[in-house]
C-alpha positions in Angstrom: 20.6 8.0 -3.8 17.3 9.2 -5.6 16.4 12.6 -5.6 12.7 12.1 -4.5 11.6 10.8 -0.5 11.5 6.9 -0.4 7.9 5.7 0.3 7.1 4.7 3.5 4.9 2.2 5.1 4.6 1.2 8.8 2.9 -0.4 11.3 2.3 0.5 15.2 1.0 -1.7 18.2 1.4 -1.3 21.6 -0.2 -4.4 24.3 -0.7 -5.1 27.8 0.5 -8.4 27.8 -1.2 -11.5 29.5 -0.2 -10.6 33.0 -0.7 -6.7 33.5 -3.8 -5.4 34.1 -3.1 -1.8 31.7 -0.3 -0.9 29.5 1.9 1.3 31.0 3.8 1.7 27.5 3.1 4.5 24.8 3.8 4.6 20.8 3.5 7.4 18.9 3.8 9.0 15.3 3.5 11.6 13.7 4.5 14.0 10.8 7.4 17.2 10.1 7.6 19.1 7.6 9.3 16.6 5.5 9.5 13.6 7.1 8.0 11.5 9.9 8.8 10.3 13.7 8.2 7.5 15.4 8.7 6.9 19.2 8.3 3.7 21.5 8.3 4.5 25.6 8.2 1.8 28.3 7.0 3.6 31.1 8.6 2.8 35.1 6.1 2.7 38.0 7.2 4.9 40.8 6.0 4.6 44.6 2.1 5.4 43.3 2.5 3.8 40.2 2.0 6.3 37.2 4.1 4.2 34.7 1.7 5.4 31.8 1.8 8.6 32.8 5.8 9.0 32.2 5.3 7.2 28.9 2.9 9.5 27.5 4.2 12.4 28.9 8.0 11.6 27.3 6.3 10.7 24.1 4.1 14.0 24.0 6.8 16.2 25.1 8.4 15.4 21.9 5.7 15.8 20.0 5.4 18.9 20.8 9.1 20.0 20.7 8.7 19.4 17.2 5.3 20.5 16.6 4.7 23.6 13.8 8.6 23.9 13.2 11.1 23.3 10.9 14.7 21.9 12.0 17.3 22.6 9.5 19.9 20.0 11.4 17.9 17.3 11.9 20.5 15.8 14.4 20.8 18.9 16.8 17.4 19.4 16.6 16.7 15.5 18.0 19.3 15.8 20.6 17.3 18.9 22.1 14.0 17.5 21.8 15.3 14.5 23.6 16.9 16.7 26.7 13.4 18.6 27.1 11.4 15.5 27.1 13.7 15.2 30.4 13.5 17.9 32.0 9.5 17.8 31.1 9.3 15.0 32.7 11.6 15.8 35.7 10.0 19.0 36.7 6.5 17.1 36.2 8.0 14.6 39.0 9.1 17.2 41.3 6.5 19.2 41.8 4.3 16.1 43.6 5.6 13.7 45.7 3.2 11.1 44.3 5.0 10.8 40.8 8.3 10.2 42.8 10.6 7.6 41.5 8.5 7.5 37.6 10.3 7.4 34.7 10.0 6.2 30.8 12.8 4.3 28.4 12.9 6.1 25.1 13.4 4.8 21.9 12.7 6.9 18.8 13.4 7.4 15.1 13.1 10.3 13.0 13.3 10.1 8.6 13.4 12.8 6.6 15.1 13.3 2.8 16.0 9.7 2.6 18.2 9.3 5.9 17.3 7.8 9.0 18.4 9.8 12.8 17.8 7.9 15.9 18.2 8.1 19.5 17.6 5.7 22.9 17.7 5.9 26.6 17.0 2.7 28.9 16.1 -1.2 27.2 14.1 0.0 24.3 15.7 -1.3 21.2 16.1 -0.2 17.8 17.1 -3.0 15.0 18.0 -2.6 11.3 17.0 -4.9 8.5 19.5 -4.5 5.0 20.1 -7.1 2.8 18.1 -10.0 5.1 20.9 -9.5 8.0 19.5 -8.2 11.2 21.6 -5.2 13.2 20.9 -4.1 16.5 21.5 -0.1 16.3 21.3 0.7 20.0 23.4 -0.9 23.4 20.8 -1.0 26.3 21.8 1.2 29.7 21.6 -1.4 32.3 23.8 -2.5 35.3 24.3 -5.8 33.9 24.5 -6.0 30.3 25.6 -9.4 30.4 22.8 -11.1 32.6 19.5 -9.8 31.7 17.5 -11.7 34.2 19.4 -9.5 37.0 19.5 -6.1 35.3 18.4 -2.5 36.6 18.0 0.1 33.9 20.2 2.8 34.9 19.3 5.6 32.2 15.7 6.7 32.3 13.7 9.9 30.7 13.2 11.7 34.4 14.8 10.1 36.4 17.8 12.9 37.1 18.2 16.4 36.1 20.9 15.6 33.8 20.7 12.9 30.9 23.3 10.9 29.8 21.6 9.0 26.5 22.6 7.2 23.3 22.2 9.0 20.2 23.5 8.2 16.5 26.6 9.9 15.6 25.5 10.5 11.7 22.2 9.5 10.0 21.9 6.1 8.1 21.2 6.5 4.2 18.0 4.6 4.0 17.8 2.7 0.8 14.7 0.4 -1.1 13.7 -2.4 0.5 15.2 -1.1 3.9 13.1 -2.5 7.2 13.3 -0.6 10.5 12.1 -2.0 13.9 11.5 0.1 17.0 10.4 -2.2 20.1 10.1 -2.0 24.3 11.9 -4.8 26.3 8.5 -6.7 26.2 9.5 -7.9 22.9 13.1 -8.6 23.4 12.9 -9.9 26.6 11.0 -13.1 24.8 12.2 -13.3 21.0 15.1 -14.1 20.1 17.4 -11.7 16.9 16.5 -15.4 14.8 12.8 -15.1 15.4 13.0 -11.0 15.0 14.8 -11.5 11.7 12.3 -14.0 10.4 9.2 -12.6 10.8 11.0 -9.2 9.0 12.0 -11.0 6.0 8.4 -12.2 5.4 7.4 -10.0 1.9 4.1 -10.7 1.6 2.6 -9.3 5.0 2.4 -5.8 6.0 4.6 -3.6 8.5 1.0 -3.6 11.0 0.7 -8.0 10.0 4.3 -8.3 11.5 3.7 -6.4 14.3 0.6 -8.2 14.9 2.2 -11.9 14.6 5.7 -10.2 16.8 3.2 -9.5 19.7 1.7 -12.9 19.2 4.7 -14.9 19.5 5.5 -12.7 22.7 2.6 -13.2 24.8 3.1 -17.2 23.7 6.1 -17.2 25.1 5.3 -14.9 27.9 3.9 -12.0 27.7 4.5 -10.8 31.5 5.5 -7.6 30.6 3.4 -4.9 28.2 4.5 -5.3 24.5 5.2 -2.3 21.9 6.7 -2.4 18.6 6.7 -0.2 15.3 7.7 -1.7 11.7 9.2 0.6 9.1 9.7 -0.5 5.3 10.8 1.7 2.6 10.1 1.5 -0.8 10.3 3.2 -4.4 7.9 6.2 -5.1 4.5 4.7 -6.2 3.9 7.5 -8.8 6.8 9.6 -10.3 4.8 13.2 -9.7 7.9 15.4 -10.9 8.0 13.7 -14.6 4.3 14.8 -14.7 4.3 18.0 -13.6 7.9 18.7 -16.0 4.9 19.1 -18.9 4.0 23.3 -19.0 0.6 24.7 -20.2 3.1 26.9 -22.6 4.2 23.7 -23.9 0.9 21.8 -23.7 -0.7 25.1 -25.6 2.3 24.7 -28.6 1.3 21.3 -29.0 -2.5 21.7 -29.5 -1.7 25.0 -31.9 0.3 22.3 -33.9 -1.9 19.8 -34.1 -4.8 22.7 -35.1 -2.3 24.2 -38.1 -1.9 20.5 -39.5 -5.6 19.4 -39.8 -6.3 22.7 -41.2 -3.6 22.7 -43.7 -4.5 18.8 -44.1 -8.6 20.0 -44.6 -7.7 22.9 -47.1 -5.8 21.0 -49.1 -8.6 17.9 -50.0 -10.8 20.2 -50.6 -8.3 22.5 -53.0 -8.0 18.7 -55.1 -11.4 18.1 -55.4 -12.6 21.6 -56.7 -9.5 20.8 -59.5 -10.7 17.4 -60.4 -14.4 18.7 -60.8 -13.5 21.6 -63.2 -10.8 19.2 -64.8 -14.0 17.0 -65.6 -16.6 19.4 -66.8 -13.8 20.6 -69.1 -12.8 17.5 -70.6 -17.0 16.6 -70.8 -16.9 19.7 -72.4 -14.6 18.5 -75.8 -16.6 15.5 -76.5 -18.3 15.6 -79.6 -21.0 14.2 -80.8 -18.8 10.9 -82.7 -17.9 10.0 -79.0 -20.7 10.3 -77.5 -22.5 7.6 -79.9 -19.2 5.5 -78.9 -20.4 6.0 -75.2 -23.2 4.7 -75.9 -22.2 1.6 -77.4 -20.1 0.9 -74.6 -22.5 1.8 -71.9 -24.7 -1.0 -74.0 -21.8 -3.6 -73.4 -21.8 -2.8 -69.9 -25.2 -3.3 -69.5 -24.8 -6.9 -71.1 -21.5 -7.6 -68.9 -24.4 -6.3 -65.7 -26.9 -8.7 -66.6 -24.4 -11.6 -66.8 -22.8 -10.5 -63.9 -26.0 -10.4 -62.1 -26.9 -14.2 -62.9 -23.4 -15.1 -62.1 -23.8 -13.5 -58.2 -26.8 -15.4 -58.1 -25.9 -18.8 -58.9 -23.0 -17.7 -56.6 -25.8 -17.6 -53.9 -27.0 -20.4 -54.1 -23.5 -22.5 -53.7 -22.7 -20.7 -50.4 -26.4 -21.2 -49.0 -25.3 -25.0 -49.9 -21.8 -24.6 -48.5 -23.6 -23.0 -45.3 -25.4 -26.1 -44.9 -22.8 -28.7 -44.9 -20.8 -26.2 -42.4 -23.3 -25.6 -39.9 -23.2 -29.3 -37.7 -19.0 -28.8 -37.9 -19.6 -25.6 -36.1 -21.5 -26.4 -33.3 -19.4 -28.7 -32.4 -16.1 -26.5 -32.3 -18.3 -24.0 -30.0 -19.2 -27.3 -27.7 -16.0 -28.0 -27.7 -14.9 -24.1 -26.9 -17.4 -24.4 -23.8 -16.2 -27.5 -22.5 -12.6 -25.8 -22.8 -13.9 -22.6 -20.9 -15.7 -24.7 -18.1 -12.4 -26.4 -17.9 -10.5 -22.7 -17.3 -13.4 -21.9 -14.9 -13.1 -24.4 -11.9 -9.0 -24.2 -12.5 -9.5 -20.4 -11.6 -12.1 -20.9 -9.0 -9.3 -21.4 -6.3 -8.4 -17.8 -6.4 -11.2 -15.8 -4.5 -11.3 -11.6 -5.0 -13.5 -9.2 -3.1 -14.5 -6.5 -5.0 -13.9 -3.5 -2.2 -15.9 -0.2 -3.1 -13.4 2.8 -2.0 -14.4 5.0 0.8 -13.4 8.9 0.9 -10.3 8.7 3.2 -9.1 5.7 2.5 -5.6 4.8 1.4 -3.8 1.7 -0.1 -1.6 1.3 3.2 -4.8 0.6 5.2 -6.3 -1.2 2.7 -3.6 -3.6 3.0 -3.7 -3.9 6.7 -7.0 -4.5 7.0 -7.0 -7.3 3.7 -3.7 -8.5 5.0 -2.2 -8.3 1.4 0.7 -5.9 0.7 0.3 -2.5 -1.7 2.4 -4.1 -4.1 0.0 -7.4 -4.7 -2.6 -4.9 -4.7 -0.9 -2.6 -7.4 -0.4 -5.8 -9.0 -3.9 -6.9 -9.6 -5.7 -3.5 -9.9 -3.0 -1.0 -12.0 -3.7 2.4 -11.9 -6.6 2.2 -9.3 -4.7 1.1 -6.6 -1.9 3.6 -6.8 -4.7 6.5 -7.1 -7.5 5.4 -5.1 -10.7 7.4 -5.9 -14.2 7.0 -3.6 -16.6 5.2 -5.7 -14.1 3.0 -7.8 -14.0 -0.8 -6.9 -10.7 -2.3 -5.8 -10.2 -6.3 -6.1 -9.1 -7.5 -3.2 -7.3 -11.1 -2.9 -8.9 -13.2 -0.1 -8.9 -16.9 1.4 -12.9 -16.7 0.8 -16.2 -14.9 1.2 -18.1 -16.7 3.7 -21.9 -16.7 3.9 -23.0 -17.6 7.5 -25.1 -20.4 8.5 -27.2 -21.4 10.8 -25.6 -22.6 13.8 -21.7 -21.1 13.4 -19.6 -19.4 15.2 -16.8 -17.5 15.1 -14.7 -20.3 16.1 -15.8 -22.9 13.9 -15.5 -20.3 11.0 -11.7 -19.5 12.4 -11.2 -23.5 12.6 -12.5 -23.9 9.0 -10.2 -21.6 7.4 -7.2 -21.9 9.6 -7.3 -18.0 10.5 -7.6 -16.1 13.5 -11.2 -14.6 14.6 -9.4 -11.2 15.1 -8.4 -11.1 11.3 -11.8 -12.3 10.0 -13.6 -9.4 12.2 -10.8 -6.8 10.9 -11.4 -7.5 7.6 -15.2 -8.0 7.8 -15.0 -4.6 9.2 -16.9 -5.8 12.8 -16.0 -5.8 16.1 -14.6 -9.1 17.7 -17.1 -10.8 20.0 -20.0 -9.3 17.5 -23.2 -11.6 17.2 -23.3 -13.4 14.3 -26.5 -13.8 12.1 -27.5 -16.0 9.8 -26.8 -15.2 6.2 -24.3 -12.6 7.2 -21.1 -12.2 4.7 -17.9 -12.4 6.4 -14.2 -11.7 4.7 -12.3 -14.4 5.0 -8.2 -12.9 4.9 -4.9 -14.4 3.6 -3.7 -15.6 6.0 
C-alpha cells in the first residue's frame, strides 16, 4: 500500500427509464475531509406517491450528517449516519399522513486513505471489479431471494423506527486499477453479472461512458423501472506532489550560493592568466635586441611570400568548388523531390488519425475533458505530457476524435450520427450543444470516439 491517496475518477447517472413518467431515484456525491462519498437511493411510492421525495431526503440526510466534520472511525461514523438518515426519514413520514407508506433503498460507498467502507439497505447493489472478476459485495433484503420476479423488499430507509441494514464488517484495501460499481435494481433487474463485467473491463472509455452505455443496454432491454448507477476507478497519483515539495528554499538558497562561488572563482581566475601572459610578453618583447629584430623581419618577409601564394592557392580553390557546385546541383533536386514525395507519402498515412486542438477553459479538469471527448486521462496524458496532467486556461490540449465535421447544406443530425456510426447525444456533448439544437450550415461539429 502507497503512502499517498489513490486517484480517483468516477462517473454518475441517474434515468427515468422508458416507462415512468419522472425518476423517483436520487445519486449523490460529494467530498470529506479526506476522501469522498457516493450514494445511490431508489425511492418507494407510498399511498400519495412521494418516491422522490424519500430518495432525496435519505441521500441529503447523509450529506449532511457528514457535512463540516471530521470522523476519525470512518466505520462508526457510517453506521450512524446511516441510522439518522432513518429516523430522518421516519419522523418526516410521521408527521403527515400523506407521506405514509414512502420509503428509499440505500446503497452507498465511502473512500478515504486508500480503503473503501460500504453499507446497503433494500435491492440496491454494490459490485467489485479486481483483477477482471466481478464480486457482488452486498445480499439484497427481500422476501424471496430466490425468485426475483415475486419479491417484496423488506428493509427500507423509513420504513420502521428501528433499522436492521447491511454494513461491511472491515474496509476493503483499494488498490490500482480497482473498479467499483454502485447501481438501483433498475440496472440489475435487466443486465446480467456477464454484461456488468464486460462493459467494466472496457479500458479505454470513461467511468461517466460506462455508465452511459450501462443505462443504454437497460432501457434496450427494458427500462420499466428508473435506472441509477455510479462507476468508480482508481488509479496511481497523476503528479508525485511530495517529491516536489521534499526541495527547501534553505537548500535551494545553498545551491545558487554554490553555483555563484564557482563562476566567480572560475571568472577571477581567466582573468588572473591573462594579466600573466600579457606582462610575460612585454617582458620577453622587452630582451630582443636589435640582431633579432632584423631576423623578424626576414621572416615576416617569408610570410608575406607563403600569404601571397596562399592567397592564389584559395583562389584557384574557388573556382574548383564553384565547378563542383555545378555538377552537384541537378543530383540535389532530385533527392529533395524525392524527400517530398516520401513526406506526402507519411502525410495521407497519418491523415486517418484526426486531433481537435481544445483551448482550456478556467475550471476545467482532465476528468471532464475526458467525459465530454469520450477518451480516457491516460490517452490524453499520453498525447499531450505535461499539459494534460496540469491543465492551465489558455493552453491548447489535443484531443483524439473520430472527425471534425463541417455541416452542409441539407444534414441533420441523424444523417451526421448514420455517417459516423455514433450517437447524436455524443456528437452534441462533445460539440458542446444541446441535443435537438438547429443545425446551420457551415457549423463545426465534434465528431467523438466512439
Amino acid at each position: 500500500m502507497t503512502d499517498t491517496n489513490l486517484n480517483i475518477s468516477f462517473g454518475s447517472i441517474s434515468d427515468s427509464g422508458k416507462v415512468k413518467e419522472y425518476n423517483t431515484d436520487t445519486t449523490l456525491e460529494f467530498p470529506i475531509l479526506g476522501g469522498h462519498v457516493f450514494i445511490v437511493c431508489d425511492g418507494h411510492d407510498g399511498d400519495g406517491g412521494h418516491g422522490a421525495l424519500a430518495s432525496k431526503l435519505t441521500a441529503e440526510s447523509i450529506k449532511k450528517y457528514f457535512y463540516n466534520r471530521s470522523y476519525k472511525d470512518i466505520l462508526r461514523a457510517l453506521t450512524n449516519a446511516v441510522t439518522f438518515a432513518n429516523y430522518s426519514l421516519y419522523e418526516q413520514i410521521q408527521k403527515n399522513n400523506k407521506y405514509k407508506g414512502m420509503a428509499s433503498t440505500l446503497a452507498i460507498v465511502i473512500y478515504r486513505n486508500n480503503k473503501l467502507y460500504y453499507a446497503y439497505a433494500g435491492d440496491s447493489r454494490i459490485y467489485h471489479l479486481k483483477e477482471n472478476k466481478l464480486q457482488l459485495l452486498t445480499r439484497d433484503h427481500v422476501t424471496n431471494y430466490h425468485n426475483p420476479k415475486d419479491e417484496d423488499v423488506k428493509i427500507l430507509i423509513g420504513k420502521n423506527k428501528d433499522l436492521r441494514f447491511g454494513v461491511c464488517r472491515k474496509p476493503l484495501e483499494v488498490t490500482e486499477d480497482d473498479i467499483f460499481m454502485v447501481c438501483s435494481d433498475g440496472i440489475t433487474d435487466y443486465i446480467t453479472n456477464e454484461e456488468i463485467e464486460n462493459i467494466l473491463k472496457e479500458e479505454e472509455k470513461s467511468p461517466e461512458h460506462k455508465c452511459k452505455d450501462l443505462i443504454d443496454l437497460a432501457n434496450e432491454k427494458g427500462g420499466k423501472d428508473c435506472i441509477s448507477v455510479q462507476v468508480l476507478e482508481f488509479s496511481q497519483p497523476l503528479i508525485e506532489e511530495k517529491k516536489i515539495l521534499n526541495f527547501s528554499f534553505k537548500s535551494v538558497l545553498y545551491v545558487l550560493a554554490g553555483i555563484v562561488l564557482v563562476a566567480a572563482l572560475a571568472f577571477a581566475g581567466v582573468k588572473g592568466y591573462n594579466i600573466y601572459l600579457t606582462k610575460k610578453a612585454t617582458t620577453e618583447s622587452a630582451v630582443i635586441n636589435k640582431k633579432e629584430k632584423k631576423q623578424v623581419k626576414s621572416q615576416l618577409q617569408k610570410h608575406e611570400q607563403i600569404n601571397i601564394s596562399d592567397k592564389s592557392n584559395k583562389e584557384e580553390n574557388k573556382q574548383i568548388v564553384k565547378v563542383q557546385q555545378k555538377e552537384t546541383v541537378k543530383p540535389k533536386q532530385q533527392k529533395n523531390s524525392n524527400i517530398k514525395k516520401v513526406n506526402a507519402v507519411k502525410t495521407v498515412k497519418n491523415s486517418s488519425v484526426v486531433y481537435y486542438n481544445h483551448k482550456v477553459k478556467y475550471g476545467e479538469n482532465l476528468y471532464r475533458l475526458g467525459l465530454r471527448y469520450n477518451v480516457s486521462q491516460k490517452q490524453l496524458i499520453d498525447i499531450n505530457g505535461d499539459k494534460a496532467k496540469k491543465l492551465i486556461a489558455g493552453n491548447i490540449i489535443k484531443i483524439p476524435v473520430k472527425a471534425i465535421h463541417k455541416v452542409k447544406s441539407g444534414e441533420s443530425f441523424s444523417t451526421i450520427s448514420d455517417k459516423y456510426n455514433v450517437k447524436i447525444k455524443y456528437i452534441c456533448f462533445a460539440s458542446g450543444i444541446k441535443s435537438g439544437s438547429q443545425l446551420r450550415e457551415g457549423q463545426i461539429l465534434i465528431i467523438p470516439l466512439e
